[in-house]
C-alpha positions in Angstrom: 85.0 68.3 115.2 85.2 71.8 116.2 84.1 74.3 114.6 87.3 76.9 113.6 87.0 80.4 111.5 90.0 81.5 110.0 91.0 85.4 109.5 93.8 86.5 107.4 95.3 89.3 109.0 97.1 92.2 106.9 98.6 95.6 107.4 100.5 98.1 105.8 100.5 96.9 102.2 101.3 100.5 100.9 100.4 99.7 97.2 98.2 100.7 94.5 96.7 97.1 93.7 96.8 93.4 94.6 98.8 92.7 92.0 102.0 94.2 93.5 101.8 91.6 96.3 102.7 88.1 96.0 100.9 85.6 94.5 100.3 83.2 97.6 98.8 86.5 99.9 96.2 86.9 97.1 95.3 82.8 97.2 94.8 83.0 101.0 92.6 85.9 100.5 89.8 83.4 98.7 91.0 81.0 101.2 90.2 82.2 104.3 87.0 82.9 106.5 87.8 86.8 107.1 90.5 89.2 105.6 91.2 91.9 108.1 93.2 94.9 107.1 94.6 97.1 109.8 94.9 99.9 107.7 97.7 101.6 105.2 96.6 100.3 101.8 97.0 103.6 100.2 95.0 103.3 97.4 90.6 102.4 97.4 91.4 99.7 94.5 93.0 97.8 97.2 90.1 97.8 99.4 87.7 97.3 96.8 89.8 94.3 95.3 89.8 92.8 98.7 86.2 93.2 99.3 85.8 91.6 96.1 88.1 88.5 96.5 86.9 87.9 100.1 84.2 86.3 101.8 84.2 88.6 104.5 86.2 91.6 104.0 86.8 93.9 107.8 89.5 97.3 107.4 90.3 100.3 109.1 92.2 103.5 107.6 95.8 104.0 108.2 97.6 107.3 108.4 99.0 106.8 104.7 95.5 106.2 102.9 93.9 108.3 100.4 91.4 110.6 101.3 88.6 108.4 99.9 90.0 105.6 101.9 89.7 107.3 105.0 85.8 108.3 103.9 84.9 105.0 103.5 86.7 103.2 106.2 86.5 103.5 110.1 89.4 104.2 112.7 88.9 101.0 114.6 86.3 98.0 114.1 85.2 95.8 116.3 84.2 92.1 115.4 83.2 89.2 117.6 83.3 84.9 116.3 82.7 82.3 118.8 82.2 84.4 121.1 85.9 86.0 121.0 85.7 89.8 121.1 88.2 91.6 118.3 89.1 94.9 117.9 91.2 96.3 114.7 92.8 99.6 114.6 95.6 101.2 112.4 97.0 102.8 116.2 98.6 105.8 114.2 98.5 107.9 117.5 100.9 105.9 119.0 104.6 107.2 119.4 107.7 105.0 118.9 106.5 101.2 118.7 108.2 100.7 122.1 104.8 100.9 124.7 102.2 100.7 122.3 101.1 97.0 123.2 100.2 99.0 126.3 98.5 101.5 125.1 97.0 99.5 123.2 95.6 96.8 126.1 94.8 99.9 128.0 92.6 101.2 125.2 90.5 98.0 124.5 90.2 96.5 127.6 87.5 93.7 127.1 89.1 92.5 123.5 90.1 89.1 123.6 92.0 89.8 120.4 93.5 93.3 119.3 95.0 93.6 115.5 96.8 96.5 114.4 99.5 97.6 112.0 101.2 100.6 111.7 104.7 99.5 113.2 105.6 97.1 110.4 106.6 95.1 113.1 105.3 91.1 113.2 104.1 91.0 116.8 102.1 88.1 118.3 102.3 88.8 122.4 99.7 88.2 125.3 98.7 91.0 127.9 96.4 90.2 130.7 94.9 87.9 128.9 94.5 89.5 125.1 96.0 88.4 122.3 97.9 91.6 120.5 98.8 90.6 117.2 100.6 93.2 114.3 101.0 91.1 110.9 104.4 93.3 110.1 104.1 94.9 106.6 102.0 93.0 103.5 104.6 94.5 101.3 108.3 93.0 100.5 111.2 95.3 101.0 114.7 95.3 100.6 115.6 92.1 102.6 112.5 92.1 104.2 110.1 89.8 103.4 106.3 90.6 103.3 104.6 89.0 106.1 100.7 88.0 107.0 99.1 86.6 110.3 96.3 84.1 110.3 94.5 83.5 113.2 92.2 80.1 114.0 89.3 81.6 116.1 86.9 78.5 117.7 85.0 78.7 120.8 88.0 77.4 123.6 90.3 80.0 122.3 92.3 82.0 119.4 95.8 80.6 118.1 97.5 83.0 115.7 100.9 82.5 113.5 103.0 84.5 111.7 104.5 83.9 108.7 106.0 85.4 105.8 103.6 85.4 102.7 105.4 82.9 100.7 105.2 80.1 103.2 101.8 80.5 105.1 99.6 77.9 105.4 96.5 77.4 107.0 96.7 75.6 110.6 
């Protein structure tokens, strides 16, 4: 059997608790390996309620947080499982979404993996080699659905899915 880690994958929730997203995100949150949070929660009870509720709780500040967020959270984090190298960032500095993949590659160029948010766009694409994966936004809105990424991490390589919130699932 081989041994797989799972890592929920969140961004941009923009809330002021868990309690304002769905139901199923906050079951895959006691579900999962890792919950990694690239940043835009807005308020510290949502870190601290995810650091709670987690096994293993990774997140980076986004341009939206409160001030006490942004004291007690990095800019970027770097994590490694199986020997997969991932870096998380909230990539604020980037212009337009157009070209920040790029950027982005450019910027972290031995991560197997890079996670961000920001964009609220779901994004799952490959660049040389590295996975760049955007979850979209953790919040529903209007006619758009809250969406999460999970990603199966195991020592020949990292699959990742996106989905919205109300039908993820595990691999």
């Amino acid at each position: 059997m081989i041994d797989s880690t799972y890592i929920l994958v969140l961004a941009d929730t923009h809330v002021a608790t868990l309690e304002q997203l769905p139901e199923r995100l906050r079951q895959l949150v006691k579900e999962v390996d890792y919950v990694v949070h690239c940043g835009d929660f807005t308020e510290l009870r949502v870190v601290e309620e995810l650091r709670s509720l987690s096994k293993h709780f990774i997140g980076v500040y986004g341009n939206t947080d409160a001030p006490e967020v942004k004291e007690l959270l990095p800019t970027e984090a770097f994590l490694e499982i199986h020997g997969k190298k991932i870096a998380i960032t909230h990539p604020y500095f980037g212009g337009p979404p157009w070209g920040l993949e790029e950027e982005l590659a450019e910027r972290y160029p031995i991560a197997d993996v890079i996670l961000f948010g920001h964009t609220h766009d779901a994004c799952s694409i490959h660049k040389n080699g590295t996975l760049l994966f955007n979850p979209g936004q953790g919040y529903p809105m209007f006619i758009t659905q809250a969406s999460i990424g999970i990603l199966k991490v195991t020592a020949e390589g990292v699959e990742g899915r996106i989905s919205s919130v109300d039908n993820a699932v595990l691999f």
